[in-house]
C-alpha positions as CSV (number, residue, x, y, z in Angstrom):
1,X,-4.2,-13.9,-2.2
2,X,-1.8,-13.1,-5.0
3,X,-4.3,-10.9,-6.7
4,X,-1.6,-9.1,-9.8
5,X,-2.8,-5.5,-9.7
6,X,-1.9,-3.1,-12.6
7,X,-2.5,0.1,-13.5
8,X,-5.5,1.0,-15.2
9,X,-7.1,-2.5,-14.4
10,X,-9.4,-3.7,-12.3
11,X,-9.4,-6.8,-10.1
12,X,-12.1,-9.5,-9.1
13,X,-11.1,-10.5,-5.5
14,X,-14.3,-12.7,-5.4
15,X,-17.6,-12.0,-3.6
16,X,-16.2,-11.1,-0.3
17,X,-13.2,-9.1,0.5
18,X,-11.3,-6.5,2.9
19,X,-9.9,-3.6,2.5
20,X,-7.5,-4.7,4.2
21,X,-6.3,-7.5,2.0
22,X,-6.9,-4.8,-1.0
23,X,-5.1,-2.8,0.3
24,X,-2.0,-5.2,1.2
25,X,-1.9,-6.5,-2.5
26,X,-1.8,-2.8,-3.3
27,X,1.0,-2.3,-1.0
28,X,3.2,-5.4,-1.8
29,X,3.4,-4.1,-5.9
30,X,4.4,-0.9,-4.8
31,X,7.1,0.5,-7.2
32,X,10.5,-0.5,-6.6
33,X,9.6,-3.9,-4.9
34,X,10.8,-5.1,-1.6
35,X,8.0,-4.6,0.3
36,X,7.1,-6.5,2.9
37,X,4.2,-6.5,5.5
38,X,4.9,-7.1,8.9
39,X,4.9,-11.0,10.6
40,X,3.8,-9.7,13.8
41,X,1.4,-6.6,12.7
42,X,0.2,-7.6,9.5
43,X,-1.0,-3.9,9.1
44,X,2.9,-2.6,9.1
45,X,4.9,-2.8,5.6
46,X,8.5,-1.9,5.2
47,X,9.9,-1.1,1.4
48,X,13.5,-2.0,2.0
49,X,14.1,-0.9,-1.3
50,X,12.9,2.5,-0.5
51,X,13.1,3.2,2.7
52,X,9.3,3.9,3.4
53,X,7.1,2.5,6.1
54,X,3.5,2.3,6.2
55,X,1.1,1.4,8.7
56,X,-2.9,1.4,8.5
57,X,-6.1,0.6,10.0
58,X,-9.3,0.1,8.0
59,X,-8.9,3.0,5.7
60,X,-6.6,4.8,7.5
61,X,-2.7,5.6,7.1
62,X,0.7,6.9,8.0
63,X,3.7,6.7,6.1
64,X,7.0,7.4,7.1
65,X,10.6,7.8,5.2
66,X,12.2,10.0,2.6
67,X,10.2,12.6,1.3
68,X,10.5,11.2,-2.1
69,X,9.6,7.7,-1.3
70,X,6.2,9.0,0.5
71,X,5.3,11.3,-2.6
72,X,5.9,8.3,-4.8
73,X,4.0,5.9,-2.7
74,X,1.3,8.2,-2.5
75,X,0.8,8.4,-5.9
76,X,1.1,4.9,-6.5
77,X,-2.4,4.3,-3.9
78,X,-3.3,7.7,-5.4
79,X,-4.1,5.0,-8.4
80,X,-6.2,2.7,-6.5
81,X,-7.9,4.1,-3.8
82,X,-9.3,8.0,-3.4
83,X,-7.1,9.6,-0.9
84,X,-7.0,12.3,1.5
85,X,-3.6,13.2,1.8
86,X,-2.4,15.7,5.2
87,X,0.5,17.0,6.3
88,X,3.5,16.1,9.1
């Protein structure tokens, strides 16, 4: 898709669109780069720069990894998408 998302922007991803590919495209510019979805799930990302992993289904997520990588991830969907955030 190769949509750029920034901050503060908005994006045009056509008439018809997931949110599922939203938020992949989300996922991928995720501070710190190396991110990378999974070959075989498509709904699995790994940030090898980081050390976070992320799963989700429709609009729903986990993330796992060092405290500080999940608070940092969070806020960077935090600037996309509302969130409801919950605990371990």
């Amino acid at each position: 898709m190769g949509v750029d998302i920034q901050e503060g922007t908005s994006c045009d991803l056509g008439p018809t669109f997931s949110i599922s590919e939203l938020f992949h495209e989300v996922l991928v510019n995720a501070p710190g780069g190396g991110v990378s979805a999974g070959v075989i799930e498509p709904c699995a990302f790994y940030s090898s720069s980081r050390g976070w992993r992320c799963t989700h289904h429709i609009d729903d997520g986990r993330i796992t990894g060092p405290w500080q990588a999940q608070q940092e991830l969070i806020g960077h969907l935090a600037k996309h998408f509302v969130l409801k955030v919950s605990g371990p």
